[in-house]
C-alpha positions as CSV (number, residue, x, y, z in Angstrom):
1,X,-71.3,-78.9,68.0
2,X,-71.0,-82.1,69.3
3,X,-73.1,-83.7,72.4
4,X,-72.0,-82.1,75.4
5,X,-69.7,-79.3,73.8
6,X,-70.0,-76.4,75.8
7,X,-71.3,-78.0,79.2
8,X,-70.2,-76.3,82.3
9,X,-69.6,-77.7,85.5
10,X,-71.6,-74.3,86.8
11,X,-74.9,-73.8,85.9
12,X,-74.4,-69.6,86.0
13,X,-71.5,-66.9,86.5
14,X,-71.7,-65.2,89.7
15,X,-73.3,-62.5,89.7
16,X,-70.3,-59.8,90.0
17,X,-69.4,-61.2,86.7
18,X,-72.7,-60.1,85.1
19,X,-71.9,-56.5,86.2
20,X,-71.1,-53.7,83.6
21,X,-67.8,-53.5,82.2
22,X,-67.1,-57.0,84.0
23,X,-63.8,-58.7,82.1
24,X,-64.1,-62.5,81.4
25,X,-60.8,-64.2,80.0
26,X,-61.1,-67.2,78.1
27,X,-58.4,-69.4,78.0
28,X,-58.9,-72.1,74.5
29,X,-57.5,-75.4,75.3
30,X,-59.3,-77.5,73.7
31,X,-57.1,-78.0,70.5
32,X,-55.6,-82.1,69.2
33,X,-52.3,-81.9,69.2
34,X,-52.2,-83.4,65.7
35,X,-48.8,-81.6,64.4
36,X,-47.4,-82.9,67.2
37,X,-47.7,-86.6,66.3
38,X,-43.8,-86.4,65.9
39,X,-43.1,-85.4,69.0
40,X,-41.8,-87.6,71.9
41,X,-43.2,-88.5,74.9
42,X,-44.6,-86.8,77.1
43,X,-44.4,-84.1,74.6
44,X,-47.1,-85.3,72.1
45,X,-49.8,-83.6,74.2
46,X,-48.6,-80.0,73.7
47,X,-50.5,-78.2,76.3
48,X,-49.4,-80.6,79.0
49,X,-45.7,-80.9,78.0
50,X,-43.1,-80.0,80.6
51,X,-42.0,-76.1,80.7
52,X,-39.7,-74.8,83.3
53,X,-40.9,-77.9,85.5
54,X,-44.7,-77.6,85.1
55,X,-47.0,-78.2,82.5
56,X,-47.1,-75.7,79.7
57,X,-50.8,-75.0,80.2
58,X,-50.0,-73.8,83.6
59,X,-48.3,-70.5,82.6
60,X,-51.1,-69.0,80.0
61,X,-53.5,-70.3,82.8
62,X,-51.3,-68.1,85.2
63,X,-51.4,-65.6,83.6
64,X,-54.6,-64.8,83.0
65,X,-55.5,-65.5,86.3
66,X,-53.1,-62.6,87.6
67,X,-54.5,-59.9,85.4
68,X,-55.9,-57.1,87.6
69,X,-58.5,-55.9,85.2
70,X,-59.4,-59.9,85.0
71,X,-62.9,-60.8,86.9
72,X,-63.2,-64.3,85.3
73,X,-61.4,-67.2,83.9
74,X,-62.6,-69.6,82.1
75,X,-60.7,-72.3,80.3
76,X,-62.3,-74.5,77.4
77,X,-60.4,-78.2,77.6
78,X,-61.4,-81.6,76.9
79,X,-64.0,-82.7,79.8
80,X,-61.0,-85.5,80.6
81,X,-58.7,-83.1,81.1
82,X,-60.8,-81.0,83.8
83,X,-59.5,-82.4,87.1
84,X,-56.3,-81.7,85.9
85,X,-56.8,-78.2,85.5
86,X,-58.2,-77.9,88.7
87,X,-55.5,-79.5,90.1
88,X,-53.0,-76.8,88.7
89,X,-53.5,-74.0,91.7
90,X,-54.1,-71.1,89.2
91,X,-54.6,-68.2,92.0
92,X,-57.9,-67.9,90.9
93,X,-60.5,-71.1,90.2
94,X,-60.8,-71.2,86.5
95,X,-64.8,-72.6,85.5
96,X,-64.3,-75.2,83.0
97,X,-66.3,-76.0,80.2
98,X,-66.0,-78.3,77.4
99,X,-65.1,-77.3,73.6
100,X,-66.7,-77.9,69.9
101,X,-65.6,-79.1,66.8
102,X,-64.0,-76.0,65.1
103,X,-62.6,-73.0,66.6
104,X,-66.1,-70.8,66.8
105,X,-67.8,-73.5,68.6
106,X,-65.1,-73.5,71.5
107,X,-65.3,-69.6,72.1
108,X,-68.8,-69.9,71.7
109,X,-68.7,-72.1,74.6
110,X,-66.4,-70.2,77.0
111,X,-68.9,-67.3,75.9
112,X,-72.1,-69.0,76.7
113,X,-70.4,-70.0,80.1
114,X,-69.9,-66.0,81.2
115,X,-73.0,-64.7,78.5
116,X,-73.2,-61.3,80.1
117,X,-69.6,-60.0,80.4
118,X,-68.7,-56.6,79.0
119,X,-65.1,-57.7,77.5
120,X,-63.9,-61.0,76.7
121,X,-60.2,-61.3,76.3
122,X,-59.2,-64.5,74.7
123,X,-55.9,-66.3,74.5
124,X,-54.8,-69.5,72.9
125,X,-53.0,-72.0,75.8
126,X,-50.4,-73.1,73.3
127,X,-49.2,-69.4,73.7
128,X,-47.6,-69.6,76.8
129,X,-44.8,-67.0,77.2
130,X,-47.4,-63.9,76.1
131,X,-46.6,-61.4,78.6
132,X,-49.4,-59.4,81.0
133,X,-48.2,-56.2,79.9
134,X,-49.4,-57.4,76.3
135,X,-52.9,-58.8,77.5
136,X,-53.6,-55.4,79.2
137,X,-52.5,-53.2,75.8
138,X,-55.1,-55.4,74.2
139,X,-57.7,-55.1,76.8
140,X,-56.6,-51.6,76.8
141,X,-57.0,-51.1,72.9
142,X,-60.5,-53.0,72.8
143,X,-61.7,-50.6,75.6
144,X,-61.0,-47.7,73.5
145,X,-61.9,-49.2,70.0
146,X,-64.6,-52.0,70.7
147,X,-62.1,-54.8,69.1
148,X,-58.2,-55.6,69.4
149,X,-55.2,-58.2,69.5
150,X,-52.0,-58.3,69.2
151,X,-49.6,-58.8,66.3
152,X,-46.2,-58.6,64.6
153,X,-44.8,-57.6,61.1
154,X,-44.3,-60.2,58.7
155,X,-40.8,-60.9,58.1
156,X,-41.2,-62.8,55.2
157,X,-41.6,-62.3,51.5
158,X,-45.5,-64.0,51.3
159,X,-46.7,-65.3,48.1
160,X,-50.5,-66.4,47.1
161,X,-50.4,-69.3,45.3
162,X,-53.3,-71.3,43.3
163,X,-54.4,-75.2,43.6
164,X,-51.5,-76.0,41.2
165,X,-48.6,-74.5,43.4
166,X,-48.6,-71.0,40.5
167,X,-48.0,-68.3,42.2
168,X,-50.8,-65.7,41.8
169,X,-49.2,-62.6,43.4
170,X,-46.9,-61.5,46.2
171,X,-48.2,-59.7,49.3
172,X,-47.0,-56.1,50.1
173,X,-44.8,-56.6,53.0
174,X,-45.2,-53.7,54.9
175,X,-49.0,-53.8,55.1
176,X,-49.1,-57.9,56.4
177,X,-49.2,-58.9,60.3
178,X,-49.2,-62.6,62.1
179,X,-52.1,-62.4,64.2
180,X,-51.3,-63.4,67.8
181,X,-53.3,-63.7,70.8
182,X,-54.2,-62.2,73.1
183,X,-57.4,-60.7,71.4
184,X,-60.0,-58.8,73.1
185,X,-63.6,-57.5,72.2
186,X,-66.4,-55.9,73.9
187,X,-69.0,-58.5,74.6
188,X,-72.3,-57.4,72.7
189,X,-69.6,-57.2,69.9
190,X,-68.2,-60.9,70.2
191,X,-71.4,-62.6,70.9
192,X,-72.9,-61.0,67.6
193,X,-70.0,-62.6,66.0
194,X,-70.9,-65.9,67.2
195,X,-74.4,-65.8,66.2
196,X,-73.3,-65.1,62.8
197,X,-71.0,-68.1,62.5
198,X,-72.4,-70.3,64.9
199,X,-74.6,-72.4,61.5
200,X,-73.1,-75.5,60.8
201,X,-72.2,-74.1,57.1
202,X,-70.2,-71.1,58.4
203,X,-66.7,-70.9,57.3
204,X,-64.3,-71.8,60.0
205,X,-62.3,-68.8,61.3
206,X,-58.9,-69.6,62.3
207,X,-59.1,-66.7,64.9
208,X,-61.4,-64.8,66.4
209,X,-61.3,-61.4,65.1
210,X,-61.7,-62.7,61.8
211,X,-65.2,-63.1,63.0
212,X,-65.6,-60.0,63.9
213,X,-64.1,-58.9,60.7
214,X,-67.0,-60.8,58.8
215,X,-69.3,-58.2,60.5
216,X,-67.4,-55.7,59.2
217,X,-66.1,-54.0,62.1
218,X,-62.9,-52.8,62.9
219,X,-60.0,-54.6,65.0
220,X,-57.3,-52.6,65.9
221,X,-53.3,-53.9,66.1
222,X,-51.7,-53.8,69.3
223,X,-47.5,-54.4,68.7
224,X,-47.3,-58.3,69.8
225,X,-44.2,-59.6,71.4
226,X,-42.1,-61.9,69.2
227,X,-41.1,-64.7,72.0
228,X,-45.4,-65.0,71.9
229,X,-44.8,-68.3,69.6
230,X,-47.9,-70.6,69.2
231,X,-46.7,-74.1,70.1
232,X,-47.8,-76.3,67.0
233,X,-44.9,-78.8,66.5
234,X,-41.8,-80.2,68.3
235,X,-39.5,-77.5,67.0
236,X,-42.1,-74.6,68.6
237,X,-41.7,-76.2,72.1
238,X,-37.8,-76.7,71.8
239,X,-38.2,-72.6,71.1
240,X,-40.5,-71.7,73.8
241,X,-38.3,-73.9,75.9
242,X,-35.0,-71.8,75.4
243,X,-37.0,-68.4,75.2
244,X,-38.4,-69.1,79.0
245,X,-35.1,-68.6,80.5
246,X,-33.2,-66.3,77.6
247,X,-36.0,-63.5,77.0
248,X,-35.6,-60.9,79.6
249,X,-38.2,-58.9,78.2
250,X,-40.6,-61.3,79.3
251,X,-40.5,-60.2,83.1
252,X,-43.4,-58.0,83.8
253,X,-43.0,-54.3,84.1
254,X,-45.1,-54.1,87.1
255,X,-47.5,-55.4,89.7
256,X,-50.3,-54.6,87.1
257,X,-48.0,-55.4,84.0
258,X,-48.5,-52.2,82.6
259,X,-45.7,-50.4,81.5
260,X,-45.5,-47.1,83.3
């Protein structure tokens, strides 16, 4: 991890964080922006482009902070890009730390920041429009089964190919699903899972329950929401940008966000 990955601007979690069954959400900001190269100005910087007249890190960061069941946010961002966080009036003060090289480090961080929760529920920022009632099934499913996130069928035909472009078989359909966020895990659970990959020759994971999945524990599927698109290029944020307004399935159910 590099020098200074992971430092908080608090030294400890208060301590009703620390209590039993106490819910920490991390938020992971702390990605490049390097398929967005293409994009235009301000644009380039994906998590702080403009969406429905704020930046888009704003509404994951909302989010989160709204959740009932929520007793801690923390966001994992650039140090530079701290202040600005701060300066976004989530309605409740995120702590901030700093994030690693790969995707493991940066969790490991907003883990080591909260290191006693009971659940962690963890979302990427370049998912904006993921609803609350989805982060509570989640939270909801991990409570029952130790691990969850949410997910959606694969509406494609998926083919394995081999270095030379051959294809070496194609996928059953019916049993494939896109992992989305948010994902949620009990905490002695997670932080096992870090240990494991925190080496410096661990395999990257691309999420986290594939982390957990190298234990060999179960993670359960929650139904994910199909307007919950990850914002990787220019075309993603034209999307997310229509589907703000269009998607009426997007306003909460509640004052919790459950669905009755």
């Amino acid at each position: 991890m590099p020098e200074g990955a992971g430092a908080s601007r608090e030294r400890a979690v208060p301590p009703d964080d620390a209590r039993a069954g106490a819910v920490v959400a991390i938020l992971l900001a702390a990605g490049s922006s390097m398929r967005m190269r293409g994009a235009a100005e301000p644009d380039r910087e994906k998590l702080w482009a403009p969406l429905d007249g704020a930046p888009l890190l704003s509404r994951p960061l909302a989010m989160l902070a709204c959740l009932p069941d929520v007793d801690r946010v923390v966001v994992v961002a650039p140090a530079g890009r701290h202040a600005d966080i701060d300066g976004l009036g989530a309605a409740v003060r995120p702590l901030l730390v700093e994030g690693g090289a790969r995707r493991q480090d940066s969790l490991a961080a907003g883990v080591n920041a909260a290191p006693d929760a009971g659940w962690y529920l963890v979302h990427d920022a370049a998912r904006p429009l993921a609803s609350r009632a989805l982060a509570l099934r989640v939270l909801d499913a991990a409570r029952e089964h130790g691990a969850a996130l949410a997910a959606v069928p694969v509406a494609d035909t998926i083919k394995e190919v081999d270095g030379a472009g051959r294809v070496v078989r194609t996928a059953a359909r019916k049993s494939l699903r896109a992992a989305q966020t948010p994902q949620a895990f009990s905490g002695d659970l997670l932080r096992r899972a870090l240990a494991a990959a925190s080496g410096p020759g661990a395999a990257e994971a691309t999420d986290c329950a594939s982390l957990v999945e190298r234990l060999g524990e179960a993670v359960w599927i929650v139904e994910g929401e199909e307007w919950n698109v990850k914002v990787t290029t220019a075309a993603d944020l034209a999307r997310v940008r229509a589907a703000v307004h269009d998607v009426t399935s997007l306003r909460d159910s509640g004052p919790s966000g459950r669905t009755p």
